[in-house]
Every structure is written in C-alpha cells, then in structure tokens.
C-alpha positions as CSV (number, residue, x, y, z in Angstrom):
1,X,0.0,0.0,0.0
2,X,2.9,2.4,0.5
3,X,3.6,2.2,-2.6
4,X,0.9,3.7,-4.3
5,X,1.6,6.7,-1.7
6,X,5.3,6.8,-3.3
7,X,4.2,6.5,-6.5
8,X,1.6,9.4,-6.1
9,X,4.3,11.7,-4.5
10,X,7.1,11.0,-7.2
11,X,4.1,11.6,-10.4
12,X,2.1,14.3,-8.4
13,X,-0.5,13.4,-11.6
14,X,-3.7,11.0,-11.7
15,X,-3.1,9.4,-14.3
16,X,-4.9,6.3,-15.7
17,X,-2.3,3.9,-14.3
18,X,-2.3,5.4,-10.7
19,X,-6.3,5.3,-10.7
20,X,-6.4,2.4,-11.4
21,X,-3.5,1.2,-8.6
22,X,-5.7,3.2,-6.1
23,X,-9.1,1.6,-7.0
24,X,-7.2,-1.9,-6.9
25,X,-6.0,-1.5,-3.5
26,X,-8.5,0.6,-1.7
27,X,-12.2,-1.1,-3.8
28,X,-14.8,0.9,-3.6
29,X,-13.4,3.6,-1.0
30,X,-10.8,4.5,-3.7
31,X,-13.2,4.9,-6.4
32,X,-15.5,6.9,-4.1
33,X,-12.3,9.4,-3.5
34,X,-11.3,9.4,-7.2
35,X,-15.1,10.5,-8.4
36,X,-14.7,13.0,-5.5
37,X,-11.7,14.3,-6.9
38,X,-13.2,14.6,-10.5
39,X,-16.0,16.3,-9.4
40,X,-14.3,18.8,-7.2
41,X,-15.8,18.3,-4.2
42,X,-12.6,18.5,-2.1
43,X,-12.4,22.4,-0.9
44,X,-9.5,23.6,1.3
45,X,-10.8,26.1,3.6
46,X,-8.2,28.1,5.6
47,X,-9.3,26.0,8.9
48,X,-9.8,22.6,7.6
49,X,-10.5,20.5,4.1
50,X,-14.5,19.7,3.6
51,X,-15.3,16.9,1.4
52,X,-18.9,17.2,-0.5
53,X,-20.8,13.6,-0.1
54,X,-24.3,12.3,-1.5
55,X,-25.6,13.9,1.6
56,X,-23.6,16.1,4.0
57,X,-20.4,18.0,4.1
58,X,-17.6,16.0,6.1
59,X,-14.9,18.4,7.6
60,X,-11.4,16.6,7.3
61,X,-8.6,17.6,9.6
62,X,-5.2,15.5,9.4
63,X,-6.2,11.8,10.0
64,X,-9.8,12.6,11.5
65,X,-13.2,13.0,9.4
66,X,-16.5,13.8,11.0
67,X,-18.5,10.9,8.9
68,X,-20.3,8.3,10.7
69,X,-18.1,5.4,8.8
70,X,-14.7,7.2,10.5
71,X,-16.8,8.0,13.9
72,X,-18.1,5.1,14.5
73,X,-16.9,2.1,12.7
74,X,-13.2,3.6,13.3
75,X,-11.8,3.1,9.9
76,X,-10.4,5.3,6.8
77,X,-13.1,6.8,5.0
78,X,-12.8,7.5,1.4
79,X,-13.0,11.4,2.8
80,X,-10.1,10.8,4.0
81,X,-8.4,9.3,1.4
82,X,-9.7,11.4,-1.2
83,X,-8.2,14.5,0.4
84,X,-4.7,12.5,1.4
85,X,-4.7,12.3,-2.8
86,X,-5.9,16.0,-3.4
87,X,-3.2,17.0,-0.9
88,X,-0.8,15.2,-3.1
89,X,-1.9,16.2,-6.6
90,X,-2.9,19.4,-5.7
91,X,-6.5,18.6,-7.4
92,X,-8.6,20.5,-4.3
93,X,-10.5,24.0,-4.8
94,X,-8.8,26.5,-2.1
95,X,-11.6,28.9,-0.4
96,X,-9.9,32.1,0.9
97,X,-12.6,31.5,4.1
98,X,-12.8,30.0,7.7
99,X,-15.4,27.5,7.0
100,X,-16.6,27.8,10.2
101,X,-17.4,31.4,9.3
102,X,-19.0,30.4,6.0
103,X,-21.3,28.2,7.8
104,X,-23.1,31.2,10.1
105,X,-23.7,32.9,6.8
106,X,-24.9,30.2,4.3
107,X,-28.1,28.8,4.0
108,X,-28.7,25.2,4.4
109,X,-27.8,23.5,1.4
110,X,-29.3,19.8,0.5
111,X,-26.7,18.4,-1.4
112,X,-28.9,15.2,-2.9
C-alpha cells in the first residue's frame, strides 16, 4: 500500500495507471475518493478541508473526518483518502474562508 503513496508523490499526476492502482487497493473507497476528486468536491478552507458527499459536508482535519463510517466504525473513510490524494496532486479548490465562518452565513444547502 505504501507504494501507491510513493508512487503518487514521485508523479504528483492522476493518471490512468495510478487510478487504477488506487481503486485496486482501496475497492470501492478508492473509487468513491477518485469520483470526489473529478467532481471537485474537495475544498481547502483556511481551517480545515471539507469533502462534498451524497448527503452532508464532512470536515477533514489531518487523520480525522466527521462521517459516521470514521466516527463510528473507526476506519479510513474514502474522505479521507480522497483529500490525502488531493493533498498530493494538488487537485482541491482552495476557499480564501474559515469555514466555520461560512457556515453562520450560508443557508442550508441539500446536497442530494
């Protein structure tokens, strides 16, 4: 599995090899994060990285997400593997915002 980290850090580029290499390893967690990625639903805020799912927003902060599979099952998420590959490729939208401050100004949002 390290591998594929090395391998990411050394191209800096998804390409179709790589993809593939992360779907292999990771299933469906790793396809999740690579749709993620394509849709540009990673955003870097200037206090943490928010990842758009089907149905919420899931604030990631180093090795921590707020979804219910990393809360309570205890597990990596593909939240937080899709921003560990943003990170890397550079593929996330920066916000020049606290989200926290966005988030007392914005209406709610259904993101279905």
């Amino acid at each position: 599995m390290s591998d594929i980290w090395q391998h990411l850090s050394e191209k800096r580029v998804l390409d179709t090899a790589l993809c593939e290499e992360i779907e292999a390893v990771f299933g469906s967690r790793g396809k999740k994060a690579l749709a993620a990625i394509d849709a540009n639903k990673i955003k870097k805020y200037l206090d943490f990285f928010v990842v758009e799912g089907k149905t919420a927003r899931y604030i990631v902060d180093e090795d921590f997400c707020t979804c219910g599979d990393f809360m309570y099952r205890g597990r990596t998420c593909w939240h937080l593997l899709a921003v560990r590959i943003a990170r890397v490729t550079g593929t996330f939208e920066r916000v020049d915002s606290w989200y926290q401050d966005q988030l007392k100004t914005a209406p709610e949002q259904n993101l279905d």
